[in-house]
C-alpha positions, 0 to 999 in steps of 0.5 A, spaced: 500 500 500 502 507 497 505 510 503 506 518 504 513 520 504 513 528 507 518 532 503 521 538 506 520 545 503 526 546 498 528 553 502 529 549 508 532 543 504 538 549 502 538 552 509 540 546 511 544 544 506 549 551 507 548 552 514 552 544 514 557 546 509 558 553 511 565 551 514 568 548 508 564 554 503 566 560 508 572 559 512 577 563 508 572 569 506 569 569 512 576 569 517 578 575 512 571 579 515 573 578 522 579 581 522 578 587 518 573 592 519 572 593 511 564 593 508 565 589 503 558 585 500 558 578 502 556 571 497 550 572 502 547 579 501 542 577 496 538 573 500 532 575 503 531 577 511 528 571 513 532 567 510 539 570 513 535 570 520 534 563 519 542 561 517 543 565 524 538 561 528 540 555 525 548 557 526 547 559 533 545 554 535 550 549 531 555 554 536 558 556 530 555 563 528 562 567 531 566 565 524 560 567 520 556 573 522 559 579 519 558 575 512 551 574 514 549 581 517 548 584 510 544 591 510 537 588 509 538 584 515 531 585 519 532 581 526 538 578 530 538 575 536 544 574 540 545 571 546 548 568 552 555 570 548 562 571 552 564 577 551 570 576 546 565 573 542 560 580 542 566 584 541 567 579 535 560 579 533 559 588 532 565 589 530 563 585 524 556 585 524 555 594 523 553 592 516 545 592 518 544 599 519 536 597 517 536 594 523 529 593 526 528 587 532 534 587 536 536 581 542 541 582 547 539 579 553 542 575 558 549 577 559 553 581 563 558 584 558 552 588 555 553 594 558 554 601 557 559 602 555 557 597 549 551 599 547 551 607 547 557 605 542 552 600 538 546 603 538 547 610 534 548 605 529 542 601 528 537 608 528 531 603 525 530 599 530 523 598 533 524 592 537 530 592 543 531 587 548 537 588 554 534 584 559 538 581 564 544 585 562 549 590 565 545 596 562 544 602 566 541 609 566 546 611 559 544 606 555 537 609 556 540 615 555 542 614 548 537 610 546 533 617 547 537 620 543 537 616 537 531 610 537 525 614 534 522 609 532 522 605 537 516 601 538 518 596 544 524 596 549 524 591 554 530 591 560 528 586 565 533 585 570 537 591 568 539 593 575 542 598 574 537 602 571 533 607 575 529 613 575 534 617 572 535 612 566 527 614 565 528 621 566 534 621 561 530 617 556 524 621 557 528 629 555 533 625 549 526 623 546 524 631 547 530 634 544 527 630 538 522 633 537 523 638 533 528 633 528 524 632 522 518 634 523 514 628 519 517 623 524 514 619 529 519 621 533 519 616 539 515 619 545 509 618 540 512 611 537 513 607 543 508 602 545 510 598 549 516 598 554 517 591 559 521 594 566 520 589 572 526 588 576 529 594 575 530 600 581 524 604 576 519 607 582 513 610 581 516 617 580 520 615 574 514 611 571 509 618 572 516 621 568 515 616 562 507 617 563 508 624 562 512 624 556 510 616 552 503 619 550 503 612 546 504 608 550 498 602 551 503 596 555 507 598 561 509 591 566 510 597 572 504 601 571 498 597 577 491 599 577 492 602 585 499 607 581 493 610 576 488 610 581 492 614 584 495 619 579 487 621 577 486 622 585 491 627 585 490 630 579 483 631 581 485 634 587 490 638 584 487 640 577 493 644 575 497 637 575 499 634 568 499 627 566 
């Protein structure tokens, strides 16, 4: 009796085909790309986004993605998880992966060596962006600080477990996304543009979340914002009519 063989798409039989191949296709080209700071194309900038953000997937978890990513990193690129990373590998990583500058979805969480220092020399660099995740990392309140200044697109940002972030980090996010304003008048700018920002477990209180109230006027989702903390802000501005939120 016939039986049903399934056959696999012909994109992931290619995606696979590479990804097992990479190390004999690439070795030479891609050591090249490490260790210069050139932005020459690579064989792979012709292929769609969704398919060089599958081949880094898939790399990634081959533990293999170090020696490839600059040549994968190509300028169309839309989304890039990076995580659990050493530090030398991070810097390896950016270092070669600049090319991205239409950058939309970025993942950095879960490493201590994302800190300050590496994401306010990064970030300007990808201006695009609209997804940013840092959780569980070093980053603290200058981080927020140019992600104020150079993110005005930006839809969500999410810093869980990021320590080190207080209420100055929210004050510094909420005055960078005002001095924007006036750039660009037809920009969304990001006091208009962020939508949803995850902040639990930092040392945000209740004064640097009014702060963002008064200044994201878009915002629909924030996990620090309680029923009681609104309850709270409509009493008092009841009470004090002069009061602006």
């Amino acid at each position: 009796m016939p039986q049903w063989i399934g056959v696999k798409p012909l994109s992931q039989t290619c995606l696979n085909l590479i990804t097992n191949k990479m190390a004999s296709m690439c070795d030479k080209t891609s050591s090249t790309a490490i260790t210069s700071n050139t932005t020459n194309q690579s064989y792979f900038d012709q292929l769609p986004s969704k398919f060089l953000e599958e081949m880094i997937s898939t790399l990634q978890t081959k533990g293999c993605l170090k020696q490839f990513l600059c040549l994968l990193a190509a300028p169309q690129l839309g989304t890039l998880y990076l995580e659990v990373l050493s530090k030398e590998e991070y810097s390896v990583h950016f270092v070669n992966s600049l090319r991205c500058v239409y950058l939309r979805n970025l993942h950095l969480r879960s490493s201590v060596h994302i800190n300050d220092i590496f994401l306010t020399s990064i970030i300007p660099t990808f201006a695009k962006l609209q997804v940013l995740v840092i959780s569980n990392s070093s980053a603290g309140d200058k981080s927020l600080k140019v992600i104020g200044t150079c993110c005005r697109y930006l839809r969500e940002l999410e810093i869980i477990d990021c320590k080190k972030i207080t209420d100055f980090g929210v004050g510094m996010l909420c005055v960078n996304s005002a001095r924007n304003l006036g750039r660009e008048g037809d920009e969304l700018g990001l006091h208009k543009s962020l939508l949803k920002l995850s902040s639990s477990g930092t040392k945000i209180t209740n004064t640097g979340i009014r702060l963002g109230l008064e200044t994201f006027h878009s915002l629909i989702v924030w996990d620090m914002v309680t029923g009681n903390f609104l309850a709270e802000i409509h009493e008092e501005d009841f009470l004090n009519p002069s009061s602006e939120i």
